[in-house]
N, C-alpha and C positions, 0 to 999 in steps of 0.2 A: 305242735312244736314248730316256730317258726325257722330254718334252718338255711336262709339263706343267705345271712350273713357269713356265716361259716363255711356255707358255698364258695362265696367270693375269696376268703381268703385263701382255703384251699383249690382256687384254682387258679389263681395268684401265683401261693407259691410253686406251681408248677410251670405254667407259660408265661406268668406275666413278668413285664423289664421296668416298672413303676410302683412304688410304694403305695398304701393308701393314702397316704398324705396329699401328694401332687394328686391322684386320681378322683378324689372325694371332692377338692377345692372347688371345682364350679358345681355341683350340687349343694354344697355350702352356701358357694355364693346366689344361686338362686331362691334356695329359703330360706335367705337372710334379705337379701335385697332385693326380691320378690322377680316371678317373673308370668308372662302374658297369657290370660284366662283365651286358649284358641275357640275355634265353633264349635268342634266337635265337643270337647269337655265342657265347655258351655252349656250346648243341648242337653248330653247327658246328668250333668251336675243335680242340678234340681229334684230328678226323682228321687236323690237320697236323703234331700236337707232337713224332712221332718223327721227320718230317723234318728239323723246327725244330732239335729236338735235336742233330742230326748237322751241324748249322753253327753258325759263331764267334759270328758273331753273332746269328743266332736262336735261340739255347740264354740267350743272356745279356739280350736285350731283350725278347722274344717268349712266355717261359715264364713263370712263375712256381712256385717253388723244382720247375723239372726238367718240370713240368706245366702244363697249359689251363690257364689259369683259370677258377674255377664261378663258378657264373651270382651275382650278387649281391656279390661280391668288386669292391673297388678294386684295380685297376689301371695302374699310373705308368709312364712311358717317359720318364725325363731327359733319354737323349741327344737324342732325338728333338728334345726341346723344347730343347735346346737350337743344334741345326740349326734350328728354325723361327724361332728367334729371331735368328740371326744372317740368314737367308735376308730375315727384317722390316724388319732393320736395313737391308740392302745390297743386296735386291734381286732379282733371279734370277742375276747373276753372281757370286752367293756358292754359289751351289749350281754353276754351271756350271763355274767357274772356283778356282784356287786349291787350299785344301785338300783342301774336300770332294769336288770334282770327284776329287783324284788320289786319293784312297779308294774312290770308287767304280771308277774305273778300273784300280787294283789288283786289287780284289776280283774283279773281272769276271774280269782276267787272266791272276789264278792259279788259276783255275778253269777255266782252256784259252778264256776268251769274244776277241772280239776291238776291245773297244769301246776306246777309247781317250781320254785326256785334251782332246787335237785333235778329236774328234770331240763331247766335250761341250762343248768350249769355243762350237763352230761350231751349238747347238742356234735352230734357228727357230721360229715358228709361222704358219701362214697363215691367211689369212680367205678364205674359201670360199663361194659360192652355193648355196644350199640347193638339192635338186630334190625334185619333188612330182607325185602324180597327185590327181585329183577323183575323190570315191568319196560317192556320194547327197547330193550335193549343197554336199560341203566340199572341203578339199583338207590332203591330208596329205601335209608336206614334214618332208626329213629333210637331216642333213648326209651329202655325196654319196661316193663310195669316195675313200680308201683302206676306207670305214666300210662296215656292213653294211646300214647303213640303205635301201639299192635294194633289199634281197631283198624288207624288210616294202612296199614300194613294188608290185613285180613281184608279190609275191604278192596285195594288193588289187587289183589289177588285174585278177586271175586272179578272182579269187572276185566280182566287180563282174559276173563273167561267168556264174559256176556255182551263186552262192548259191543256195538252194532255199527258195520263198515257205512259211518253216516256221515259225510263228508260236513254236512251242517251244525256248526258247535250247540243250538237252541233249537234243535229238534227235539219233540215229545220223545221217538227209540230213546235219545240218548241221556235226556235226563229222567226217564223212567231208570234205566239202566244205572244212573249214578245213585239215583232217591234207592231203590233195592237193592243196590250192593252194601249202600250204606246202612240201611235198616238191618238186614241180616247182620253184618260187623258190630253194629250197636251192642244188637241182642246178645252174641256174645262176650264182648263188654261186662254188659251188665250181669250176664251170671256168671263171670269164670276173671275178670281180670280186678287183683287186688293187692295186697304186698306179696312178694312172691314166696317168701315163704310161709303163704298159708294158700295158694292157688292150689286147684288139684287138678289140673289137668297143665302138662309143661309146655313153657312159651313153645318151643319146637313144634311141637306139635298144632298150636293157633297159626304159626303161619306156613306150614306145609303145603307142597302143591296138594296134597290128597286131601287135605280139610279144607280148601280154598274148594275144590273142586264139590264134595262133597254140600258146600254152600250152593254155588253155583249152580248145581243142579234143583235148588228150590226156586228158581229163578222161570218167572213167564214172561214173556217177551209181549204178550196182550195181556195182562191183569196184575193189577197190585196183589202181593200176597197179605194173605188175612189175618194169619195167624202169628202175627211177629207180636210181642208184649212189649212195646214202647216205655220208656220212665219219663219221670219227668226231667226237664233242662233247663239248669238254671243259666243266669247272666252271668258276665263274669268283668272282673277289674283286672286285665292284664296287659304287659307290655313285652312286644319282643322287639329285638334290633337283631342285625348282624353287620359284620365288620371285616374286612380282608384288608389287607398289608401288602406291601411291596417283598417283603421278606419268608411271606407265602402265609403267615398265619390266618386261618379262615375262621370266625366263630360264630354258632348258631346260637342264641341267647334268650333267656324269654323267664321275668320275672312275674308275680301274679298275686293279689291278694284272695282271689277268685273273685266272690262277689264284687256288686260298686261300695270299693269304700273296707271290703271285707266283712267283719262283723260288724261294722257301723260302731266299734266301741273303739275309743282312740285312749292310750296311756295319758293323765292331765297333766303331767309335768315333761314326759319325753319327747310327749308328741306321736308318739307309734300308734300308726294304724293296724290295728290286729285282724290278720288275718281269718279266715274262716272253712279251713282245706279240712276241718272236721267233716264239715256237711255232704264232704261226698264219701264217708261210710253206709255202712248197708244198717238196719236195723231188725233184718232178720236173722232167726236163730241161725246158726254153721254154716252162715252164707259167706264165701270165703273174704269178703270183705266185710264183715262185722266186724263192729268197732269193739277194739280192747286194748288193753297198756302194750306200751310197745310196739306198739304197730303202726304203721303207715295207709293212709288211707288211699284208694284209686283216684290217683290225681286227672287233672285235663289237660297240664300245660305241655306243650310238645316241641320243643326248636328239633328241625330235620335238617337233613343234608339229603345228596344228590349222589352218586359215584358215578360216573361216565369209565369205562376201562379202568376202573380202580382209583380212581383217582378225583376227590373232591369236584363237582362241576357247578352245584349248585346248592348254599346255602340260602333258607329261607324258612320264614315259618308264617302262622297262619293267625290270630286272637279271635277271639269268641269264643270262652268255655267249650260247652260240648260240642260246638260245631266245629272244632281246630282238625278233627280225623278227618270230616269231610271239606273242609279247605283244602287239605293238603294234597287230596285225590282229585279232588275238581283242578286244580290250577297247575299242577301234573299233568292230569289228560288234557289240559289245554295246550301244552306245549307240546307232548309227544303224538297227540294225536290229530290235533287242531293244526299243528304248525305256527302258533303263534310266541309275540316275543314275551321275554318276560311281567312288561309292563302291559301288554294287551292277555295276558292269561291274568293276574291278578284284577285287572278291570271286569273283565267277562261276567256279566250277571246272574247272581247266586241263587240257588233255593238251600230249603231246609224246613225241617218238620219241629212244629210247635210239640208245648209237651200232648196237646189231644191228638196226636199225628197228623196234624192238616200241615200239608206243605203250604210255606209261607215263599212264596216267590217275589223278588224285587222287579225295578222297573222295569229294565230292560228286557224281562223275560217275555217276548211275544202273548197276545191275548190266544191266537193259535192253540200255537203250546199249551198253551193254560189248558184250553179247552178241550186238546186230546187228553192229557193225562186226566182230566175230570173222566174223562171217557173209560181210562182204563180202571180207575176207579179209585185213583187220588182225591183226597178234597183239597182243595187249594185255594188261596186267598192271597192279597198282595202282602206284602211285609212292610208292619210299619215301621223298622226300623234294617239298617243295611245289617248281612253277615257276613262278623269278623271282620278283620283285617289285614293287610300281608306285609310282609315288606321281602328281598330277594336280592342276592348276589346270583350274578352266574358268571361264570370266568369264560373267556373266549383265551382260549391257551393257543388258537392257533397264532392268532393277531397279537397276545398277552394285552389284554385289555380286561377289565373287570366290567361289568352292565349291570349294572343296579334298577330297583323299581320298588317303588311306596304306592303304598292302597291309597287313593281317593277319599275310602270310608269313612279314612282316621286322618290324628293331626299327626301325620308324618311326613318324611321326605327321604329322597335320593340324593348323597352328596357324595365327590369324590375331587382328591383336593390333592 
């Protein structure tokens, strides 16, 4: 169920001072009047176009003449804009309901799905309690499961326990230390976090100092542990922003189709790229996220905040599907523990484990390094592509200045105006 349209409105109607009207227009006018194919979507584009190709509507909205589009090239989507423009006009039940609703509902069904008309018409959204642990002296809250945001929780908790006073950010201790705090959090993850009300074991209890610690304690400071069961990790199609105001409003933001592209099946007359947040249901029997009606599948997409003395310090989040828990734990310990600014913690050079558990390390990560953690008995390799992406408000409330910072990774940027 794609539900985030309905997102918008209801959270709209509670903070926002702009109709959808005014707020839609320049995404109108971008997939109407097209707008610039950057590097990064460039590079990536390509590995989906044979997909693309083999459906109605991603051959027809999604290519251009048969192909990606290269980098530097305009790019227009009519239909699209012109679904946004009706959704501006009417609301979120122009998308739920009516036309476009039974197009999407088609599409899905003639392709064996089981979504149905009734079932978009009935889309909700709810407002949720953030949860959060304290880690040197802040506290970092996230939105709570069906999302993954507990893993990046669980895992600081874990390393609040095992860091190693290593004044060096690319020391082998220290990303030993980050790669098994986060394999442990994963594995939890994967057997216990799902919609919550079919979880059996209560969030409280995942991020407890006594289960943080209880973690911790499988933790070797010389040796990878062996017996973690890894899943697999897929890619992911996601965007996050965040945005502060003069008038104090801060927001953490972060939309997603998961996959590139989603399911690679696009609506041929609205232009909707459909999503595919199915794929991260479980397929075993009474495993608390098996897929069934009604239910909500364990998401990956996670916007976080920061609270300094109670009080908002630092919105940001992280993209890259399953690697957004350990985003959010790496470029956190870079600033609390590293002493660095915001734009030098999102720079700082990533690891992360493939789905056969090889860590996949980028460039900047010392040959060194490499070669101790081989030692303790990582397999490791370079990554051929970057992880994730950031982007980061932090507020200097002493000065009242805001400090923004964009990932390199991606096509983004810092602006304040």
């Amino acid at each position: 169920m794609p539900g985030v349209v309905k997102a918008w409105e209801v959270l709209l109607g509670r903070f926002g001072t702009r109709g959808f009207e005014e707020l839609f227009a320049d995404a109108i006018g971008y997939a109407e009047d097209g707008f610039a194919i950057h590097q990064r979507v460039a590079w990536d584009w390509p590995r989906y176009a044979a997909d693309l190709a083999r459906d109605e509507g991603g051959s027809v909205h999604c290519l251009a003449n048969g192909a990606a589009p290269v980098e530097g090239s305009r790019f227009r989507f009519p239909a699209l804009a012109r679904t946004l423009r009706r959704i501006a006009a009417c609301g979120a039940k122009a998308f739920y309901e009516g036309e476009i609703a039974a197009e999407i509902a088609a599409t899905v069904q003639r392709l064996g799905g089981f979504l149905g008309e009734d079932d978009l018409a009935g889309a909700t959204a709810d407002w949720v309690e953030p949860i959060g642990v304290d880690y040197r002296g802040v506290r970092l809250v996230e939105i709570p499961p069906n999302g993954q945001g507990i893993t990046a929780l669980i895992q600081l908790g874990i390393l609040d326990r095992i860091a190693p006073a290593d004044a060096n950010a690319l020391s082998a201790n220290r990303l030993h230390a980050l790669v098994e705090a986060g394999r442990l959090a994963y594995s939890v993850r994967d057997h216990l976090v799902a919609d919550p009300a079919a979880m059996t074991v209560p969030v409280e209890h995942l991020v407890s100092g006594g289960f943080a610690e209880s973690l911790a304690s499988r933790f070797d400071p010389a040796r990878r542990i062996k017996d973690i069961s890894m899943p697999p990790l897929p890619s992911s199609d996601t965007v996050y922003l965040t945005v502060a105001d003069r008038d104090g409003r801060l927001v953490s933001f972060i939309n997603s189709l998961y996959g590139g592209f989603g399911s690679k099946v696009v609506t041929p007359r609205s232009g909707i790229v459909l999503q595919n947040r199915g794929a991260c249901f479980s397929l075993v029997e009474r495993h608390p996220n098996e897929i069934g009606p009604g239910k909500r599948p364990m998401h990956t997409i996670i916007p976080a905040m920061v609270l300094k003395d109670g009080k908002p310090w630092i919105s940001y989040g992280v993209m890259g599907g399953d690697y957004q828990p350990m985003g959010h734990v790496h470029v956190l310990s870079n600033l609390l523990d590293h002493g660095m600014d915001p734009q030098q913690a999102i720079d700082h050079p990533r690891l992360f484990w493939d789905a056969d558990g090889v860590v996949e390390a980028e460039g900047g990560v010392p040959e060194d390094a490499q070669a101790a953690l081989q030692a303790l008995g990582h397999d490791v390799r370079r990554a051929e592509r970057p992880h994730g992406g950031a982007q980061m408000i932090a507020i200097d409330a002493v000065n009242g200045f805001f400090v923004g910072a964009s990932d390199p990774r991606k096509d983004g940027c810092a602006m304040g105006w």
